[in-house]
VOMI-60408 format. One record per residue (C-alpha): x, y, z; residue in three letters. Coordinates in Angstrom, 3 decimals, padded with zeros to 6 digits. Each point is the difference from the previous one (the first is absolute). Layout:
X | Y | Z | ALA
...
***
This chain:
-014.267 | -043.012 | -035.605 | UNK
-000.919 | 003.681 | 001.129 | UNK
-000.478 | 002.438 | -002.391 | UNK
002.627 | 003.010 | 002.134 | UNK
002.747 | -001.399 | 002.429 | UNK
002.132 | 002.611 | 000.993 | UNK
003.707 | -001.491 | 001.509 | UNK
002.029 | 001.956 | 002.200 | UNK
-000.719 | 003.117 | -001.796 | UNK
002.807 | 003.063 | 000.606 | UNK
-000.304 | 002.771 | -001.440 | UNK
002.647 | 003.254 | 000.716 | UNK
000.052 | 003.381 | -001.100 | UNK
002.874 | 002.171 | -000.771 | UNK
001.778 | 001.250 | 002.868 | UNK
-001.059 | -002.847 | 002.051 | UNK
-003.788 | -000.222 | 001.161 | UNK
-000.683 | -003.620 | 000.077 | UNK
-003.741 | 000.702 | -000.578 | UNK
-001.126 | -003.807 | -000.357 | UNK
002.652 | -002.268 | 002.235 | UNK
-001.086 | -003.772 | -001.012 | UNK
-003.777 | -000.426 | -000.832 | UNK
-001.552 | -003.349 | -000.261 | UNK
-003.802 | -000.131 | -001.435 | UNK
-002.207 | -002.243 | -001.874 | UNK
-002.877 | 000.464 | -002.114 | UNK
-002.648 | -002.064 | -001.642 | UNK
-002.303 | 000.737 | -002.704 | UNK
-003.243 | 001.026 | 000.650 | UNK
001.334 | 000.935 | 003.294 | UNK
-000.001 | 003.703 | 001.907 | UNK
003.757 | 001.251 | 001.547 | UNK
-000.688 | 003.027 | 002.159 | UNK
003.805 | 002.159 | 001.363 | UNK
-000.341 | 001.897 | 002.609 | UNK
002.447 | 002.678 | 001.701 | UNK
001.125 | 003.720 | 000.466 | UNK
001.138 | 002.021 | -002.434 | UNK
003.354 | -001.141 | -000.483 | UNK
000.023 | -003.191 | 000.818 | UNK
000.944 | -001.758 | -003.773 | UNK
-003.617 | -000.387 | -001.440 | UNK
000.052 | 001.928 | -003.017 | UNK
003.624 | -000.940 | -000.649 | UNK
-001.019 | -003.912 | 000.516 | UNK
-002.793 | 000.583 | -002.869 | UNK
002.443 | 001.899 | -002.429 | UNK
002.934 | -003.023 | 000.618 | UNK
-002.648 | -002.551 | -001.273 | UNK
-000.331 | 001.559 | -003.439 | UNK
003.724 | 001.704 | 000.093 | UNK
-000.972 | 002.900 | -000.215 | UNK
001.880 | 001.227 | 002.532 | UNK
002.394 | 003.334 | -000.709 | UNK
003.460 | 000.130 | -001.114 | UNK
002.848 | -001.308 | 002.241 | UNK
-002.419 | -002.135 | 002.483 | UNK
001.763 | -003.293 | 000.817 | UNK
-002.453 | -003.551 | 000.429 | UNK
000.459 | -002.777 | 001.111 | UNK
-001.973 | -002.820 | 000.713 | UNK
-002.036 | -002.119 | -002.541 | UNK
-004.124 | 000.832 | -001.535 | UNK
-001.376 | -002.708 | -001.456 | UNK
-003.215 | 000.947 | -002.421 | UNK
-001.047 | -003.278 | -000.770 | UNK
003.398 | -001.519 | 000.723 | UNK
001.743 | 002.083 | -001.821 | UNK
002.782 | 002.506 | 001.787 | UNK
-001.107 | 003.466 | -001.287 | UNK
003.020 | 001.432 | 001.449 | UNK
002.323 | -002.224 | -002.827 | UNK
-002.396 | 000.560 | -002.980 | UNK
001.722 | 001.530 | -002.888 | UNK
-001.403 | 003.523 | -000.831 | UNK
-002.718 | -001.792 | -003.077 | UNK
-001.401 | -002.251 | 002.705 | UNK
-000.425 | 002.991 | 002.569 | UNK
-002.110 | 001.482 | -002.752 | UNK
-001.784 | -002.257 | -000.801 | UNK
-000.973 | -000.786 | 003.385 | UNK
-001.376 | 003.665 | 001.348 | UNK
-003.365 | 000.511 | -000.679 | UNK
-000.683 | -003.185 | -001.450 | UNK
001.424 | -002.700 | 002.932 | UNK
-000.122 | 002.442 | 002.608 | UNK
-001.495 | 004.049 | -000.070 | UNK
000.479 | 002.812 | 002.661 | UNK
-001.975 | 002.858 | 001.255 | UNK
001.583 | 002.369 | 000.773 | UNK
-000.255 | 002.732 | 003.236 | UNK
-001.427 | 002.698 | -001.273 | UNK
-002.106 | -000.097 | -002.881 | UNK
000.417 | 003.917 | -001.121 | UNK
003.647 | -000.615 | -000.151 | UNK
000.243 | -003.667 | -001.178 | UNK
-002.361 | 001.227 | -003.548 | UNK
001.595 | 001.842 | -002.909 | UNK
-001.821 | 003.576 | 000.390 | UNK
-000.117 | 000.470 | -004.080 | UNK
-001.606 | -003.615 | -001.263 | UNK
-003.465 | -000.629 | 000.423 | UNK
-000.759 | -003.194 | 002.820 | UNK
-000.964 | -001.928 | -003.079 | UNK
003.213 | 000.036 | -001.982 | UNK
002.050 | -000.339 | 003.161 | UNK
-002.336 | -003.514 | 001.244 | UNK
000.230 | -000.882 | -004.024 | UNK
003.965 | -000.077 | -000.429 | UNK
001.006 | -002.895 | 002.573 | UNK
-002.518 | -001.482 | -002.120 | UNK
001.321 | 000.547 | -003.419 | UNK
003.637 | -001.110 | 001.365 | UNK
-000.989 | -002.955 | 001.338 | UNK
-003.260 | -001.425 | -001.646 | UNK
-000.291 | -000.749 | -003.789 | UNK
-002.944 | 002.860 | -000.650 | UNK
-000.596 | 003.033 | -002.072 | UNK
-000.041 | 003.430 | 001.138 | UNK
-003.694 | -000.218 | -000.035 | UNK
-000.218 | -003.499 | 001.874 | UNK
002.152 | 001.839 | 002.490 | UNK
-002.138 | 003.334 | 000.206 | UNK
-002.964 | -002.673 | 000.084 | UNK
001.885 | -001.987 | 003.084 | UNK
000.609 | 003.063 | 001.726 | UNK
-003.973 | 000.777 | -000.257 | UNK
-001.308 | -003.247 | 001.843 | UNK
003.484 | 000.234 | 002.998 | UNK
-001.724 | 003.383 | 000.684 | UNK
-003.778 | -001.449 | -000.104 | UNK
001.615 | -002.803 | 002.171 | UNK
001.480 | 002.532 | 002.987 | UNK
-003.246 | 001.834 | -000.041 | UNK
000.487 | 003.079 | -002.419 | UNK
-001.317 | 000.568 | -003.091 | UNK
001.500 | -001.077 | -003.484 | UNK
-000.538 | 003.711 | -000.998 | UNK
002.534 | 000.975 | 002.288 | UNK
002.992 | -000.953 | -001.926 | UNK
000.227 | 002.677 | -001.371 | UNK
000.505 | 001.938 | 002.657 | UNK
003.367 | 001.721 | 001.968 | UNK
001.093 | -001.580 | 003.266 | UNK
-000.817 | 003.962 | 001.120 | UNK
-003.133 | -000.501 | -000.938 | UNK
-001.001 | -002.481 | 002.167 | UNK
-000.283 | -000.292 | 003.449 | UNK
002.479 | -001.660 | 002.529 | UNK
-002.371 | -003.396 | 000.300 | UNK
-000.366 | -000.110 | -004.017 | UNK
003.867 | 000.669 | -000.566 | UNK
000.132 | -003.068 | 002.590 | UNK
-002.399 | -001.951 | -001.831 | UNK
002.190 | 000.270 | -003.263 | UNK
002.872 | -000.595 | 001.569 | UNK
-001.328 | -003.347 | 001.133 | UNK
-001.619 | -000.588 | -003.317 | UNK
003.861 | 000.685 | -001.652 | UNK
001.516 | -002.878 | 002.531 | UNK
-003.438 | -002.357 | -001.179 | UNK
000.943 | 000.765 | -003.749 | UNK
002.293 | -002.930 | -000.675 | UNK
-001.825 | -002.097 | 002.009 | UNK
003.019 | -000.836 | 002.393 | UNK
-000.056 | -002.885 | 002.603 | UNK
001.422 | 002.911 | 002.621 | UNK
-001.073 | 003.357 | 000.935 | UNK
001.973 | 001.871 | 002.601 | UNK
-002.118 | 002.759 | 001.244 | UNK
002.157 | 002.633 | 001.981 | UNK
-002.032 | 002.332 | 002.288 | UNK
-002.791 | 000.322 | -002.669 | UNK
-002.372 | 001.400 | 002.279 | UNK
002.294 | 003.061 | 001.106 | UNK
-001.651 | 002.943 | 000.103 | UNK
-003.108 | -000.961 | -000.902 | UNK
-003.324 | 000.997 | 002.233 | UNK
-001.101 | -003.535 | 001.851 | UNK
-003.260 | -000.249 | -002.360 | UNK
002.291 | 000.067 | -002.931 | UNK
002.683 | -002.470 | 002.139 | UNK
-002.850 | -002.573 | 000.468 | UNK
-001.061 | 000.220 | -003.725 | UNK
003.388 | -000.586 | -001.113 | UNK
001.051 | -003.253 | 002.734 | UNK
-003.161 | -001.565 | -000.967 | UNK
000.847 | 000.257 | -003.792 | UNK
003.415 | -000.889 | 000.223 | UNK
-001.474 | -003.519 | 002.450 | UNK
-002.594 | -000.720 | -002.388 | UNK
002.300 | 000.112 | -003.511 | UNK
002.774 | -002.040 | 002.104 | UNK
-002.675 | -002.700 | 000.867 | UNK
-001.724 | -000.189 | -003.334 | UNK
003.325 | -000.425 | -002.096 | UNK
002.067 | -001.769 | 002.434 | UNK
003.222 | 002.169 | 000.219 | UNK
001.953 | 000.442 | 002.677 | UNK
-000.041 | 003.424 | 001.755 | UNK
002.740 | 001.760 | 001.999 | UNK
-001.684 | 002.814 | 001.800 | UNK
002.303 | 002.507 | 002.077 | UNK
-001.394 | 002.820 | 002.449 | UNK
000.558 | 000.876 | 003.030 | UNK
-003.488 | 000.169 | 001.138 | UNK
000.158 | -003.507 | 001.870 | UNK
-004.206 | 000.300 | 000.349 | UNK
-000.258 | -000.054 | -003.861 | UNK
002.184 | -002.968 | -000.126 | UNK
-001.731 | -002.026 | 002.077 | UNK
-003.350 | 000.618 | -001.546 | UNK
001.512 | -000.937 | -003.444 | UNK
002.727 | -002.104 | 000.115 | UNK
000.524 | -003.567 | 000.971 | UNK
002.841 | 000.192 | 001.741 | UNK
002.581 | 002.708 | 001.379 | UNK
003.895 | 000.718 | -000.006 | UNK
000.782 | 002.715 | 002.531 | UNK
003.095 | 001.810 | -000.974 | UNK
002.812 | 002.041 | 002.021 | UNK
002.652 | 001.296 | -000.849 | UNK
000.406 | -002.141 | -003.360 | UNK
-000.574 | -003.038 | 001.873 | UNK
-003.659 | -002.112 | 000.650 | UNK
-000.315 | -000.034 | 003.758 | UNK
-003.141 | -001.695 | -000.086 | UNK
-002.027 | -002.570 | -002.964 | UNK
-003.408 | -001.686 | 000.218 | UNK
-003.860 | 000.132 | -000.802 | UNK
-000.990 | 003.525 | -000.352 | UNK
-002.803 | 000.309 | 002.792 | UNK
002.293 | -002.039 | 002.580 | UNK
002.518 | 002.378 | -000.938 | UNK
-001.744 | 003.204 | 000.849 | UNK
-002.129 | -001.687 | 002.742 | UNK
002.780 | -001.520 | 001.989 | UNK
003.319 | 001.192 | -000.744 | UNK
002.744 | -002.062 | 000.936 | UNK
002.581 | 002.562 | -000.709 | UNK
-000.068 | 003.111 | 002.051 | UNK
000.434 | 001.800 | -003.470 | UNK
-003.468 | -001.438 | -000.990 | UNK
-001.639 | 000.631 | 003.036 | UNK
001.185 | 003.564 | 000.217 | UNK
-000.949 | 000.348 | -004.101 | UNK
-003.737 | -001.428 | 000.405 | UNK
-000.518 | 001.875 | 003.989 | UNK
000.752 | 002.958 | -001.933 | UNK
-003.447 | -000.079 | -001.535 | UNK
-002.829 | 000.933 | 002.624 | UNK
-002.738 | -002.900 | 000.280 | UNK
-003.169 | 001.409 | -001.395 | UNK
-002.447 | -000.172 | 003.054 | UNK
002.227 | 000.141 | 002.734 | UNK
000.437 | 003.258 | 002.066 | UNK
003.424 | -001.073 | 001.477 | UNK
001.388 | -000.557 | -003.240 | UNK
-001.260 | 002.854 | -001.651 | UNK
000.849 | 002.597 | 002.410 | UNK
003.343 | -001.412 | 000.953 | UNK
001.710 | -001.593 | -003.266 | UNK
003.354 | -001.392 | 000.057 | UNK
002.793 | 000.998 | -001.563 | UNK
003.541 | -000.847 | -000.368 | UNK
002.826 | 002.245 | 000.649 | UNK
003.188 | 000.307 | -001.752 | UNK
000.460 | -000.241 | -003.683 | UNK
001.407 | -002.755 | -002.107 | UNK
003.403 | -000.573 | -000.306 | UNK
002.315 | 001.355 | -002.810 | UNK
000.895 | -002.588 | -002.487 | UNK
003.001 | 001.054 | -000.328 | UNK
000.686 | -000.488 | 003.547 | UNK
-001.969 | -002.942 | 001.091 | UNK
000.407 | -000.691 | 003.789 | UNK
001.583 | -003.316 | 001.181 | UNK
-001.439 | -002.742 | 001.534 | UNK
-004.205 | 000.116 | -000.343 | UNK
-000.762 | 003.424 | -002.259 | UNK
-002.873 | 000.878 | 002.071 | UNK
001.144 | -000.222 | 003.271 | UNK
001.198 | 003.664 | 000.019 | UNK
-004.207 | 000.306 | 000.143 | UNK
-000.830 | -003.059 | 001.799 | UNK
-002.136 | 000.083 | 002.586 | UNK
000.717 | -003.585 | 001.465 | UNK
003.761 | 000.093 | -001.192 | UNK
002.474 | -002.119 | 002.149 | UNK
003.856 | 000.699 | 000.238 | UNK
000.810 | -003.203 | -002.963 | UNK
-002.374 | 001.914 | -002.241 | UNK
002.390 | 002.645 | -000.608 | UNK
002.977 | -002.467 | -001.011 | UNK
-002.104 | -002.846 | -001.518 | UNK
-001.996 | 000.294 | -002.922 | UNK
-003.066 | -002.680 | -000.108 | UNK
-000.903 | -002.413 | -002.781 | UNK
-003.581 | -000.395 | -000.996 | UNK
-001.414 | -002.954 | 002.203 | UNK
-002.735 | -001.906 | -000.217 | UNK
-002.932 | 002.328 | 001.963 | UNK
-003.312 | -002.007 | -000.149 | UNK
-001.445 | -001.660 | -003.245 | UNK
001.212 | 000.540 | -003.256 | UNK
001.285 | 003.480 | 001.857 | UNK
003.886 | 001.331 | 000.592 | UNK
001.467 | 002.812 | 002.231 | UNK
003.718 | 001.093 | 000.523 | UNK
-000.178 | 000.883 | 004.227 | UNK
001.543 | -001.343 | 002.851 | UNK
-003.260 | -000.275 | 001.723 | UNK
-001.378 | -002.811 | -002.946 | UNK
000.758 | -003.539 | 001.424 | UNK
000.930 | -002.475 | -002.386 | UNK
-003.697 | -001.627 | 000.234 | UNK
-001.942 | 003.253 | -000.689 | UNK
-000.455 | 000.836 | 003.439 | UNK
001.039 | 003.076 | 001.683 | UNK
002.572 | -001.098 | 003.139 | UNK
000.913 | 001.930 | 002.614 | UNK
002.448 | 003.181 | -000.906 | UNK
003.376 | -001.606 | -001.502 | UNK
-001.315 | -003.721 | -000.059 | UNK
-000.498 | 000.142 | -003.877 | UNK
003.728 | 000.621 | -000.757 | UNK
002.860 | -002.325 | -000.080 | UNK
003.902 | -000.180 | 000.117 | UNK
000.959 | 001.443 | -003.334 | UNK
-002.954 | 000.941 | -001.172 | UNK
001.561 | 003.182 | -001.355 | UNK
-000.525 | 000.875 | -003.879 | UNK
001.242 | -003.239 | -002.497 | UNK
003.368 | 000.503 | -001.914 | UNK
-000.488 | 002.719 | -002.472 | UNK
-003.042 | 001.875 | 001.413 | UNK
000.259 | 003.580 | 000.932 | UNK
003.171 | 001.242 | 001.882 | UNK
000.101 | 002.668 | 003.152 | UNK
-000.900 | 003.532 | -001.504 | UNK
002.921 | 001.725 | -002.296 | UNK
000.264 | -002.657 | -002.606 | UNK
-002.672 | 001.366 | -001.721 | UNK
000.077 | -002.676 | -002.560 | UNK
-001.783 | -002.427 | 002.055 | UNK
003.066 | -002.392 | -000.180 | UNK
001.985 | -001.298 | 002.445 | UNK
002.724 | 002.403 | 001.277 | UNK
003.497 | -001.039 | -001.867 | UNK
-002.057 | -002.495 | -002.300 | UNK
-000.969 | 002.234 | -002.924 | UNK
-003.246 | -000.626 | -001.656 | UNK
-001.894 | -003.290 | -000.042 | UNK
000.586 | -002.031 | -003.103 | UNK
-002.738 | 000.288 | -002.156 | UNK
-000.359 | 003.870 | 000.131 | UNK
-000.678 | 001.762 | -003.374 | UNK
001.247 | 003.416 | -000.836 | UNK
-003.171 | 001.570 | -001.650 | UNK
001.734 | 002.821 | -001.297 | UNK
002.648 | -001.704 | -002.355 | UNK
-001.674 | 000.929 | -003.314 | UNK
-003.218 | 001.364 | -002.065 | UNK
-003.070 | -001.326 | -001.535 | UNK
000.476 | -000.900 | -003.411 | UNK
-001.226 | 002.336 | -002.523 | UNK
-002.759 | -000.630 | -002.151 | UNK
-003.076 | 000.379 | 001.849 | UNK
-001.422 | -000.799 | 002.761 | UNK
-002.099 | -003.348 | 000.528 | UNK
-001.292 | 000.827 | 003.429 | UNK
-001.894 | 003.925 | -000.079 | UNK
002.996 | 002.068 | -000.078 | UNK
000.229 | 001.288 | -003.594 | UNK
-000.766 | 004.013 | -000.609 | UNK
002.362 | 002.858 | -000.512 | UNK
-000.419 | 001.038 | 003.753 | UNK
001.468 | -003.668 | 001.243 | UNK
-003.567 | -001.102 | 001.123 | UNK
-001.697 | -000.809 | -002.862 | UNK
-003.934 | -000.418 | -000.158 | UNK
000.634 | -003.033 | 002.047 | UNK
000.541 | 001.930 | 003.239 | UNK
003.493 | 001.123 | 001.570 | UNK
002.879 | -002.479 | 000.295 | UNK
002.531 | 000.736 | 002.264 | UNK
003.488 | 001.468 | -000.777 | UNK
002.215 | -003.012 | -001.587 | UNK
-000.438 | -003.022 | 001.756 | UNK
002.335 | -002.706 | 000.676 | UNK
001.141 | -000.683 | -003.749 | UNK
002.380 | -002.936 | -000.237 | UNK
000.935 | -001.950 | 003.679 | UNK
003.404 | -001.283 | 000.982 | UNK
000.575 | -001.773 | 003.421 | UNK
001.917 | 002.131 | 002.367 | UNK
003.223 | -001.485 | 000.528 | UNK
***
């Protein structure tokens, strides 16, 4: 059994920006996830659905499985219990994802003391070695996240999500901002604790070359969708999807004068998610679009081995036909994918929502604490921000 599947996964904002439309992904343990795509495009949002901590008022639909388990129907003790300890998070942004006024220290010790039978002092004495164990000091626990510099407020955040010892990480963009010395410091920590204690790791970016040199394999994602799925270096090497291609041709080939000197680009900007075009979402920006792409949306299909890509121009053996040959009568999107533009709720016009979808804004945590970081009189806690209320208790939408 894999250790993450991910089912149909829809997630919808208020007002109607279908920011993931029906995600499908598996992970193993011990295994390396990379997410690739432009701002936008449903990465972070994918990351916050898996732990729920998505804001107030987002509906999901779609089924996570953490070990088997559905974390989108746990009651509220379970979803505790969970964060930090099945599965941990870091956060974008270190500077803003610490509590300025708590030392690192107390903020790496209290998922510790909430979920681990220890004293205050084991905890302080925990924290001590997770810092030794990302590369900083013990000593340095008693510092302020202002204090430190952006690769040390990166390295705590890292040691916070290793504090529970989880079986899942997801790491979103947690080399942002950072200078590339710092970047490769922090990649080949993050590889080398995910291959000595055998957790899975989600990384998102969307750096496609950093990916590929750390991941195993690749999810390319537009528009809320993945266009394209496979081994990482095939991925970035040999595109199948003209999204791919035109993310990894956007980075010059070291050595070559033509590439240098003349990168490539892509023009246009995503699409709005609250107005999603029909038919294939990229073909607005398609450089090899045909007439059908702009009425028929296209299913992942098998693309070479162990690899997936939703285009027209991916025969149903891997191979690339001739323009048009890869598509079929009726090959439009299946019964309850995304409608034509103006839904906004990613539902079939006239249908309503899909069954399944959760309201995440139907009521509050319940007080008395907070078992995953997010105690503190400011709402963050020394555990590191939480977002507004999340989901609270789930109904189906009728």
């Amino acid at each position: 059994m894999s250790l993450l599947e991910v089912r149909d996964l829809k997630v919808t904002y208020p007002g109607g920006a279908a920011a993931v439309r029906g995600v499908d992904l598996t992970l193993a343990a011990g295994e390396k996830l990379g997410v690739a795509g432009e701002s936008g495009c449903g990465k972070s949002t994918l990351a916050l659905a898996l732990l729920r901590l998505l804001p107030p008022g987002a509906r999901v639909g779609g089924e996570i499985l953490l070990d088997g388990e559905d974390v989108l129907t746990m009651k509220w003790g379970r979803v505790r219990a969970v964060r930090w300890a099945g599965a941990s998070i870091v956060f974008q942004g270190a500077m803003h994802s610490l509590n300025a006024v708590h030392r690192v220290g107390d903020q790496i010790a209290e998922p510790i003391l909430l979920h681990r039978r220890t004293t205050a002092a084991g905890a302080r004495r925990r924290a001590g070695e997770l810092l030794e164990q990302v590369g900083l000091p013990a000593a340095r626990a008693s510092a302020y996240p202002h204090e430190l510099s952006g690769g040390q407020r990166q390295r705590v955040m890292i040691a916070m999500a290793l504090a529970c010892d989880p079986r899942l990480i997801v790491a979103d963009e947690p080399t942002t901002a950072l200078d590339v010395m710092i970047q490769a410091q922090i990649l080949r920590l993050i590889e080398g604790l995910v291959g000595e204690q055998d957790v899975g790791l989600i990384m998102i970016s969307h750096d496609l070359a950093v990916l590929a040199d750390t991941c195993d394999r690749l999810a390319v994602m537009y528009a809320g969708r993945v266009v394209e799925e496979g081994p990482a270096r095939q991925v970035y090497d040999d595109a199948r999807h003209p999204y791919g291609r035109a993310l990894s041709e956007a980075f010059p080939t070291i050595g070559d004068p033509a590439s240098r000197f003349a990168p490539r680009g892509l023009p246009g900007d995503p699409p709005d998610p609250a107005a999603v075009p029909s038919g294939c979402a990229f073909h607005p920006r398609c450089p090899v679009a045909l007439d059908l792409c702009a009425t028929q949306d296209q299913p992942l299909r098998d693309a070479g081995a162990r690899r997936r890509a939703a285009c027209v121009h991916v025969g149903p053996d891997g191979t690339v036909p001739p323009d048009g040959a890869g598509a079929t009568a009726g090959s439009g999107p299946p019964e309850g994918d995304t409608a034509p533009a103006g839904d906004g709720a990613g539902s079939p016009a006239g249908r309503g929502e899909p069954a399944g979808t959760r309201d995440t804004g139907e009521g509050a945590e319940p007080a008395g604490g907070a078992a995953d970081g997010r105690s503190g009189g400011d709402g963050r806690g020394a555990g590191g921000v939480a977002p507004a209320e999340d989901d609270g208790v789930r109904s189906s939408a009728p």
